[in-house]
C-alpha positions as a Markdown table, in Angstrom:
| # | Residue | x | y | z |
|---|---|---|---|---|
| 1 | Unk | 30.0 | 11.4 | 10.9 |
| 2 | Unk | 27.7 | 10.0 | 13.4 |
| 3 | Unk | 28.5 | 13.0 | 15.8 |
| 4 | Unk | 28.0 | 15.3 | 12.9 |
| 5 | Unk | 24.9 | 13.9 | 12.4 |
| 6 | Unk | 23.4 | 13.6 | 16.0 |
| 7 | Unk | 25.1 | 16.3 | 18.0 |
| 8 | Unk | 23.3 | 19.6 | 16.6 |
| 9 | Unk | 20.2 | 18.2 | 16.3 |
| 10 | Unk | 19.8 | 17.7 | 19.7 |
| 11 | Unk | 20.6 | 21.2 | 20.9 |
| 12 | Unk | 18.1 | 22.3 | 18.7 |
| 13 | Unk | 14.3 | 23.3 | 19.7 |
| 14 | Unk | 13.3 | 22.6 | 16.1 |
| 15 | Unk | 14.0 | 18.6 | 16.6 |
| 16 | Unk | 10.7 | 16.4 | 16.0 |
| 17 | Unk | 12.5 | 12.9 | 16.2 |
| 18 | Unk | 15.6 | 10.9 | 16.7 |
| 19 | Unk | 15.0 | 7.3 | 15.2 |
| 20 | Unk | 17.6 | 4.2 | 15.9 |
| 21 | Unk | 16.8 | 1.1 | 13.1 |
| 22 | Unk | 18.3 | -2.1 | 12.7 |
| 23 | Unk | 17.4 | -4.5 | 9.8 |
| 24 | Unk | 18.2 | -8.4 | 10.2 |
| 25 | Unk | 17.0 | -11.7 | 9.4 |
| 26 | Unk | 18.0 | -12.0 | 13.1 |
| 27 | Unk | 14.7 | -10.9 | 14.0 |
| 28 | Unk | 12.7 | -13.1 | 12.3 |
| 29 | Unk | 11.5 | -14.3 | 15.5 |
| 30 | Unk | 8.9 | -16.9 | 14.4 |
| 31 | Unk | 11.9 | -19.0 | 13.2 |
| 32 | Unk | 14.6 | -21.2 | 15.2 |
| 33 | Unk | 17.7 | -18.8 | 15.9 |
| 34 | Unk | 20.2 | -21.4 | 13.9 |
| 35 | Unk | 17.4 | -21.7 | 11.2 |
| 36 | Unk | 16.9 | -17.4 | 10.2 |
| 37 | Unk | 18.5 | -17.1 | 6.7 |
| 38 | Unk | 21.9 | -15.1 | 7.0 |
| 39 | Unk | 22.1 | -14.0 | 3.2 |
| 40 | Unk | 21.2 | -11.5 | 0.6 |
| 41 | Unk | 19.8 | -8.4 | 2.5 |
| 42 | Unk | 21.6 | -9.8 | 5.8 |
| 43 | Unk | 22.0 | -6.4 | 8.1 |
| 44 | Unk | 21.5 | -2.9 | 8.3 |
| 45 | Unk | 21.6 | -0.4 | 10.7 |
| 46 | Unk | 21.3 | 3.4 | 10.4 |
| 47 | Unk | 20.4 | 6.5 | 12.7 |
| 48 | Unk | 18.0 | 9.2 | 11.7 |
| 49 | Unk | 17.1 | 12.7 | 13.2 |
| 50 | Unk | 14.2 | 14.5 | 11.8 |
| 51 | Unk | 13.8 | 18.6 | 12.0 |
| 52 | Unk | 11.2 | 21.3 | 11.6 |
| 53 | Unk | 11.1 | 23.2 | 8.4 |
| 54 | Unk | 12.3 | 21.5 | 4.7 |
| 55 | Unk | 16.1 | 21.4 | 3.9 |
| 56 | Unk | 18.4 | 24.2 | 2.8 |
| 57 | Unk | 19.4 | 21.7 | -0.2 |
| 58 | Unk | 15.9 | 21.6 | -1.3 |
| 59 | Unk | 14.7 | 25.2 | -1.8 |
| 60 | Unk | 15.4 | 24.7 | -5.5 |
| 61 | Unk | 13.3 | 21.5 | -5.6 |
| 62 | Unk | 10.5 | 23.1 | -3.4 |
| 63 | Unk | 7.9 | 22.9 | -6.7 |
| 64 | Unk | 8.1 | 19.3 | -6.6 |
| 65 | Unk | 7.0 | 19.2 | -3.1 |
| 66 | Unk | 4.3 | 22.0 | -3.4 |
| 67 | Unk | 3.8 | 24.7 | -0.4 |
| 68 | Unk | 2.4 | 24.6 | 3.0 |
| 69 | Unk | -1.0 | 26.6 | 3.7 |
| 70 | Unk | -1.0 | 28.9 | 6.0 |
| 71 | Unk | -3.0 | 26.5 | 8.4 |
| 72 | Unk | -0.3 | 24.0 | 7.9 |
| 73 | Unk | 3.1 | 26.2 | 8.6 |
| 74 | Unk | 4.5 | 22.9 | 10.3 |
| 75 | Unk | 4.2 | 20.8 | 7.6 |
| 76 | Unk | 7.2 | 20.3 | 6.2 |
| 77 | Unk | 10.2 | 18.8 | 7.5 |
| 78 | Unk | 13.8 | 17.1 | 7.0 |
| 79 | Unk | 15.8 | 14.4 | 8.1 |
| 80 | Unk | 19.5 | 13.3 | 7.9 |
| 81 | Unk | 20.2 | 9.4 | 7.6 |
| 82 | Unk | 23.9 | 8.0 | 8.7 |
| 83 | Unk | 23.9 | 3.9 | 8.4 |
| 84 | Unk | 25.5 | 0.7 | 6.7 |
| 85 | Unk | 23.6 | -2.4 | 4.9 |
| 86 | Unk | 25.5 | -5.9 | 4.1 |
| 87 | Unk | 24.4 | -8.2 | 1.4 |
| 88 | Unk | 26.3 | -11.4 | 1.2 |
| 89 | Unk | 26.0 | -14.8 | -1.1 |
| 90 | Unk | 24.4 | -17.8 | -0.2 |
| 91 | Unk | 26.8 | -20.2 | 1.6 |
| 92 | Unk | 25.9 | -24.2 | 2.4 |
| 93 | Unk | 24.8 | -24.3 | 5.9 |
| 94 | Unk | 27.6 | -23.9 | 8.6 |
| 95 | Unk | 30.3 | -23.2 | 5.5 |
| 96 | Unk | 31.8 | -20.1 | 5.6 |
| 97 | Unk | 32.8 | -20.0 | 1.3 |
| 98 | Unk | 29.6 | -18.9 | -1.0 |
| 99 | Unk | 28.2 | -21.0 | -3.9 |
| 100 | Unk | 29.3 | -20.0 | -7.1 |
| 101 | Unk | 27.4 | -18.2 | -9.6 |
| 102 | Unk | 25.8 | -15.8 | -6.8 |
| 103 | Unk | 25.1 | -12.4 | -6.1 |
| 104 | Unk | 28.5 | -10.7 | -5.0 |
| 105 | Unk | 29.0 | -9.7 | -1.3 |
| 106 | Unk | 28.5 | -6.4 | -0.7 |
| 107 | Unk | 28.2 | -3.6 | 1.8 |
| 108 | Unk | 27.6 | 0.4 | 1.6 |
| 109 | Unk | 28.1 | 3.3 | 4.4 |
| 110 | Unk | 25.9 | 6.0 | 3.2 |
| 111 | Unk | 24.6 | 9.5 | 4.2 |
| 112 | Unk | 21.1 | 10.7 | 3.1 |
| 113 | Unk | 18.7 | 13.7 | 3.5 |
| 114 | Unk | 14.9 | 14.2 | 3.1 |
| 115 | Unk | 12.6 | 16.7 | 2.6 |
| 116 | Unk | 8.9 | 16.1 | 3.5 |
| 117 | Unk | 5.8 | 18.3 | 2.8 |
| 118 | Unk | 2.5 | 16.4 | 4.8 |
| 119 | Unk | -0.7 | 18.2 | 3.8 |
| 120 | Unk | -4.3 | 16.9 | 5.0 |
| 121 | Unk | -4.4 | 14.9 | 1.9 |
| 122 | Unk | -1.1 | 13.9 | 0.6 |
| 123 | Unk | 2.7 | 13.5 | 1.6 |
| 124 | Unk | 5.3 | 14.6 | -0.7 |
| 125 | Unk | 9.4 | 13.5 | -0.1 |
| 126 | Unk | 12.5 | 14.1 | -2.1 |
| 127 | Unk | 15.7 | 13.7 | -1.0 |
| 128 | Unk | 19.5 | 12.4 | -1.9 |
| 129 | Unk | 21.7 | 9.8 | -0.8 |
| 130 | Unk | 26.0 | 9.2 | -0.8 |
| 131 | Unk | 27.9 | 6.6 | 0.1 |
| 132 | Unk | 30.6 | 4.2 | -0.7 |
| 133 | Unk | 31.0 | 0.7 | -1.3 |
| 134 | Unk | 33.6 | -2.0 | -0.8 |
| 135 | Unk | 36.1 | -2.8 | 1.9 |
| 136 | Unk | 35.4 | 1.5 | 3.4 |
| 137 | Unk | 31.9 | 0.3 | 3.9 |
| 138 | Unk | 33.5 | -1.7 | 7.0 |
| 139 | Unk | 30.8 | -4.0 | 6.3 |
| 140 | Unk | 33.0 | -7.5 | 5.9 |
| 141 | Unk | 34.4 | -6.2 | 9.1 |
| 142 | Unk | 30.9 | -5.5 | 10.8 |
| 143 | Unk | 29.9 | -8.7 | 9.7 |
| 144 | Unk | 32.9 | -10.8 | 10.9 |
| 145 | Unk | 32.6 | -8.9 | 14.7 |
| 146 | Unk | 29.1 | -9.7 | 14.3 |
| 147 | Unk | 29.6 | -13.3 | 13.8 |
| 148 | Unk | 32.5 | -13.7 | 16.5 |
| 149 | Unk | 30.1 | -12.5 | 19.3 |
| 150 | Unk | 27.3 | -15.5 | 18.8 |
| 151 | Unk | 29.2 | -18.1 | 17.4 |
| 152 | Unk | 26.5 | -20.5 | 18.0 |
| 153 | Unk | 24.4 | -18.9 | 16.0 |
| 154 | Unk | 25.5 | -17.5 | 13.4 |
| 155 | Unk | 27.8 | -19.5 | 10.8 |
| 156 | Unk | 31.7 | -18.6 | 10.1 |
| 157 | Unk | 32.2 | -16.4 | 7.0 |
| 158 | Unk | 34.7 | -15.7 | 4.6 |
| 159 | Unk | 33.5 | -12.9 | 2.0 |
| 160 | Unk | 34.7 | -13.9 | -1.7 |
| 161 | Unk | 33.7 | -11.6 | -4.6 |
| 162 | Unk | 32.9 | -8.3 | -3.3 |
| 163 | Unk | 31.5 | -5.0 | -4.7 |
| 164 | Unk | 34.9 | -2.9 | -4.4 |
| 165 | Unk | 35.2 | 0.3 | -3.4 |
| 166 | Unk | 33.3 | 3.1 | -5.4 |
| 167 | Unk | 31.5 | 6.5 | -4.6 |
| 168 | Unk | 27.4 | 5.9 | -5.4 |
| 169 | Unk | 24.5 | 8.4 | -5.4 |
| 170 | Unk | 21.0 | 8.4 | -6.4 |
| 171 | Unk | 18.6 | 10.8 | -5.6 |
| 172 | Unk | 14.7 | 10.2 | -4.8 |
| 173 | Unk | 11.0 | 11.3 | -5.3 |
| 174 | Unk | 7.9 | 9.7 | -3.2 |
| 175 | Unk | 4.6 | 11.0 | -2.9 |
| 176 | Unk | 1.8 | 9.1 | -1.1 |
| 177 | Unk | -2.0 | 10.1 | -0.8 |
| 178 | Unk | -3.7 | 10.0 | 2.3 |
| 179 | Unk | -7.0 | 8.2 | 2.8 |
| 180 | Unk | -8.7 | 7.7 | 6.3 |
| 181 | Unk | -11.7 | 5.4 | 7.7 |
| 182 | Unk | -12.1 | 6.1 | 11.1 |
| 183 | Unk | -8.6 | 5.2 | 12.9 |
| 184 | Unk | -7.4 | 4.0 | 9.6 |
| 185 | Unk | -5.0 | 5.1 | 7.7 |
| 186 | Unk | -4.3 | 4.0 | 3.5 |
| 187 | Unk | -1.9 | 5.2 | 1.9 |
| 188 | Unk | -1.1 | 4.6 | -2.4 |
| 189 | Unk | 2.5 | 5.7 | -3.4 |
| 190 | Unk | 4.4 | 5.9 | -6.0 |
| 191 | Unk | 8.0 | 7.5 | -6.4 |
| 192 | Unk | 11.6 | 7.3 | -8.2 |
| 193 | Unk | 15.4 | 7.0 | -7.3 |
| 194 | Unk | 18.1 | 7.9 | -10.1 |
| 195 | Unk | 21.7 | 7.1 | -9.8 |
| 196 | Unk | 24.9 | 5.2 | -9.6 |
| 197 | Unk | 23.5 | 3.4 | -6.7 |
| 198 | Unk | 19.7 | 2.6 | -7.5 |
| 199 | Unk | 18.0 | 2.9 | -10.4 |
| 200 | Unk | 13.9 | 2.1 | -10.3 |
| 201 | Unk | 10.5 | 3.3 | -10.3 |
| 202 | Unk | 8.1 | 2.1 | -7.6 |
| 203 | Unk | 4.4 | 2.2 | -6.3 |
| 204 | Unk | 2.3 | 0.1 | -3.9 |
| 205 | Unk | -0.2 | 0.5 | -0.9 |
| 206 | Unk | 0.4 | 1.1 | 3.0 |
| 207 | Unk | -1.7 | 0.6 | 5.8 |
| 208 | Unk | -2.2 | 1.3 | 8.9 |
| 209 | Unk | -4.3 | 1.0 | 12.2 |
| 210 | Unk | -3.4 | 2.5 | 15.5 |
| 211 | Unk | -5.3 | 2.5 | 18.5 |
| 212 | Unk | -6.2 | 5.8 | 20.7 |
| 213 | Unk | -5.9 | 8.1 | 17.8 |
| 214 | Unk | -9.4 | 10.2 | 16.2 |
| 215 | Unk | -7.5 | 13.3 | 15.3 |
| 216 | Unk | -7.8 | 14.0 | 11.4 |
| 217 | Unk | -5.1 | 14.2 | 9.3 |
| 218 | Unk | -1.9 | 14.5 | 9.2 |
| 219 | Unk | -1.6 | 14.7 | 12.7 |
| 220 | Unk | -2.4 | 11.5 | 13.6 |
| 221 | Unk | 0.4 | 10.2 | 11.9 |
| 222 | Unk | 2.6 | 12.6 | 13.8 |
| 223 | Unk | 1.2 | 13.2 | 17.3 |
| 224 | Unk | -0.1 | 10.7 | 20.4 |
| 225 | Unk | -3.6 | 11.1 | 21.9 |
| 226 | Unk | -3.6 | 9.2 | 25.5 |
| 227 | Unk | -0.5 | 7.9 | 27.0 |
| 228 | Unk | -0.4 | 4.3 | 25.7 |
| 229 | Unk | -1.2 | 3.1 | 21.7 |
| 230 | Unk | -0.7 | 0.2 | 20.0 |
| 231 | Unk | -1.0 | 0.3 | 15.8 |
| 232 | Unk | -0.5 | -2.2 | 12.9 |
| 233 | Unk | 1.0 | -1.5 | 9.7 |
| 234 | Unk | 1.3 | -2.8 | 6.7 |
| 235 | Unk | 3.0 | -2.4 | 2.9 |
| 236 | Unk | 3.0 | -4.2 | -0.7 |
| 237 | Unk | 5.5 | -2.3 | -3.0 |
| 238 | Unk | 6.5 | -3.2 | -6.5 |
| 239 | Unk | 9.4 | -1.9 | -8.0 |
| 240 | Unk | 11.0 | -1.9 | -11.1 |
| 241 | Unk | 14.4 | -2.0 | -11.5 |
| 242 | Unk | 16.8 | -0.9 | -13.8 |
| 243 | Unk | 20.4 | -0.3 | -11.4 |
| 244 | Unk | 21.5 | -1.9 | -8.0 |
| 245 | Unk | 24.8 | -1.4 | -6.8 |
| 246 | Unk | 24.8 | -3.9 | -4.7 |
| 247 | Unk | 23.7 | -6.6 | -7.0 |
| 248 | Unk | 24.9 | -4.7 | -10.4 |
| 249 | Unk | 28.4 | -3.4 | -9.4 |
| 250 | Unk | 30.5 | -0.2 | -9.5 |
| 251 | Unk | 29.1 | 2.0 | -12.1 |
| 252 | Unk | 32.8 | 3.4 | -13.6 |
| 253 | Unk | 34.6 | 0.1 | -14.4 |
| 254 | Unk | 34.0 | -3.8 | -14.3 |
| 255 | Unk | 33.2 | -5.6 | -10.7 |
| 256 | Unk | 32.0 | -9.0 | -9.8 |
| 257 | Unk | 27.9 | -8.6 | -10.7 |
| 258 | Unk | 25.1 | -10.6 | -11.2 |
| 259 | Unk | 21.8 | -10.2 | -13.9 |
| 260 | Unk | 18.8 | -8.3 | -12.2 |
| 261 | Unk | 15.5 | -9.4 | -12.4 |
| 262 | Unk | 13.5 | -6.2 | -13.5 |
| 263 | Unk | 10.7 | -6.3 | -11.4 |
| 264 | Unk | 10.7 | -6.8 | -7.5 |
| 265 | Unk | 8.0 | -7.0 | -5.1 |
| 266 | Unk | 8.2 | -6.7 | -1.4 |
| 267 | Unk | 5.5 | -7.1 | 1.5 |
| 268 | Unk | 6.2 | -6.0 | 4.9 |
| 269 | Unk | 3.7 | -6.3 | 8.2 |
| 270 | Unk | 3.9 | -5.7 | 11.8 |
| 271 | Unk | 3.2 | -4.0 | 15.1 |
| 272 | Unk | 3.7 | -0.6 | 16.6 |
| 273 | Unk | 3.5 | 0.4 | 20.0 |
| 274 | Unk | 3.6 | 3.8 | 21.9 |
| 275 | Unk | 4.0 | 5.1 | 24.7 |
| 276 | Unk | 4.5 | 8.8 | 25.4 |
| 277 | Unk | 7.8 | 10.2 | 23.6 |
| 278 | Unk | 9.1 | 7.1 | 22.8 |
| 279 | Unk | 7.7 | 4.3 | 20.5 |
| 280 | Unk | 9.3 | 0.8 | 19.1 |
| 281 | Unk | 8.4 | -1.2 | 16.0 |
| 282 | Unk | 9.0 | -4.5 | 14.7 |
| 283 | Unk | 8.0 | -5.3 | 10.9 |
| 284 | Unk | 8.6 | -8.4 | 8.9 |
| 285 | Unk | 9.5 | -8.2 | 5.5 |
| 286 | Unk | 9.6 | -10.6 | 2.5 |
| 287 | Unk | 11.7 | -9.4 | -0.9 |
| 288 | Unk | 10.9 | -11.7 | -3.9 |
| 289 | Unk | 14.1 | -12.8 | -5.8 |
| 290 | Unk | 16.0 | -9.5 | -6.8 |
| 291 | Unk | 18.6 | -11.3 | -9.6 |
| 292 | Unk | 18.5 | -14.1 | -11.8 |
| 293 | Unk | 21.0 | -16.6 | -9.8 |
| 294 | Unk | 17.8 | -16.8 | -6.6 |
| 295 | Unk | 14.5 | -18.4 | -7.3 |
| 296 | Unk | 12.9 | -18.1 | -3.9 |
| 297 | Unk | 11.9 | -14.4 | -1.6 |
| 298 | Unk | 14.3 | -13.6 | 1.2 |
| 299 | Unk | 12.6 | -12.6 | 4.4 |
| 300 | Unk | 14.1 | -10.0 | 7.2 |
| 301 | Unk | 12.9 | -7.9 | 9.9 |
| 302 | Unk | 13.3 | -4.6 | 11.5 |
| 303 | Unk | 13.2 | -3.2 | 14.7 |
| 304 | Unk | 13.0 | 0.7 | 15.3 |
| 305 | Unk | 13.1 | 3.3 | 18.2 |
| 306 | Unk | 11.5 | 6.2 | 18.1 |
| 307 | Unk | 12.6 | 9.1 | 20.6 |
| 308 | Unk | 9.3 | 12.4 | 20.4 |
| 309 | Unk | 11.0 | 14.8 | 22.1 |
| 310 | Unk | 8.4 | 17.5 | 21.0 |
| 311 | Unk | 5.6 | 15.7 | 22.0 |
């Protein structure tokens, strides 16, 4: 699937970007290494390639995204998404066997696909996502390699209750406006998912600042001035929830599951730096308590490269 993913892309002159992520509490490098939570949102990692031009799936949709002027032929895009996140219980420090009355462990290998339209003044995305959960998501067997190679760090684990195995889908809406002040960039949004795997509606408010870049927009979010920038970014998004797979359980019969707590909020900051065709990020990110069983946020990080090859 990866190779299916990756390998045409890169023969093609259409390509924009090839992005690498990885999500972990791991990187929450302002705490001690033995002291970084290693529960609820605990890992994910998940390759991206991003073309010209919008998505053979989504000329039927194309009136929720609106059309490109003239002036802006480029502006639409589409990606394809191939990755895995685990979600495990909260264990007693250095014990591998959960509490009970948690969140089930869970895991999900998915494939997803975008469509963007970017216009001077807004950004509009739809897009759909598969996957399957349970033991196929070889995320208790990610996890266990994981663990194995840092033993120091990172505590034994035994996964208990699980998600089993079940095909999920949901598709998506987004649409953000653009508002600019000199180098910076705000951003409301707003947007949907519907299905099997996530149900919810969402809005909140991006930022961002970047150094070295006084073109108007869109293409400052998409194109480098200068060889070298530096940018912050931030986000506050609430969501309201209605369906998580990974929390609620297969869709089609009876699974372990805990009670959701309707209404989610999640902050995320950090630092972006370029430099030609390439640029890395690291954000930090705090999720308030998703289900009735936690009381307190979780906080994880992400780190992402970014290959330009158009640039």
């Amino acid at each position: 699937m990866a190779a299916f993913v990756l390998g045409p892309p890169l023969a093609a002159p259409a390509q924009r970007v090839v992005a690498v992520r990885a999500d972990n509490d791991a990187f929450n490098f302002w705490q001690l290494p033995w002291k970084r939570p290693d529960e609820e949102y605990t890992s994910g990692v998940r390759l991206t390639v991003t073309l010209d031009g919008a998505g053979a799936w989504a000329k039927r949709i194309a009136p929720l995204l609106g059309a490109c002027r003239p002036a802006d032929a480029a502006c639409a895009s589409h990606t394809y998404s191939f990755g895995q996140d685990i979600f495990t219980a909260k264990r007693p420090k250095w014990q591998p066997i959960a509490l009970p009355g948690g969140r089930p462990d869970a895991g999900i290998l998915w494939f997803a696909a975008r469509t963007r339209v970017t216009r001077p003044s807004d950004i509009a995305e739809a897009g759909w996502t598969l996957g399957v959960t349970g033991k196929p998501s070889l995320a208790e067997a990610s996890q266990r390699l994981i663990h194995a190679l840092a033993p120091r760090y990172n505590r034994p684990i035994e996964w208990g209750e699980q998600v089993p195995a079940e095909p999920v889908f949901a598709v998506h809406y987004d649409r953000r406006r653009l508002l600019s002040a000199g180098t910076l960039v705000v951003q409301p949004h707003a947007g949907a998912s519907l299905g099997t795997l996530l149900t919810e509606a969402r809005a909140g408010l991006s930022a961002q600042f970047e150094s070295g870049l006084p073109l108007p927009l869109p293409q400052r979010i998409s194109r480098l001035v200068g060889a070298v920038s530096v940018g912050l970014e931030g986000d506050a998004t609430w969501r309201g929830v209605a369906r998580n797979a990974m929390l609620s359980g297969t869709f089609f019969r009876s699974s372990p599951h805990v009670a959701l707590r309707p209404m989610v909020t999640e902050l995320a900051a950090g630092v972006r730096l370029r430099w030609r065709v390439l640029d890395v990020s690291w954000l930090a990110h705090q999720t308030s308590a998703e289900h009735v069983g936690r009381s307190v946020p979780h906080t994880w990080s992400t780190l992402e490269l970014r290959w330009h090859p158009a640039r």
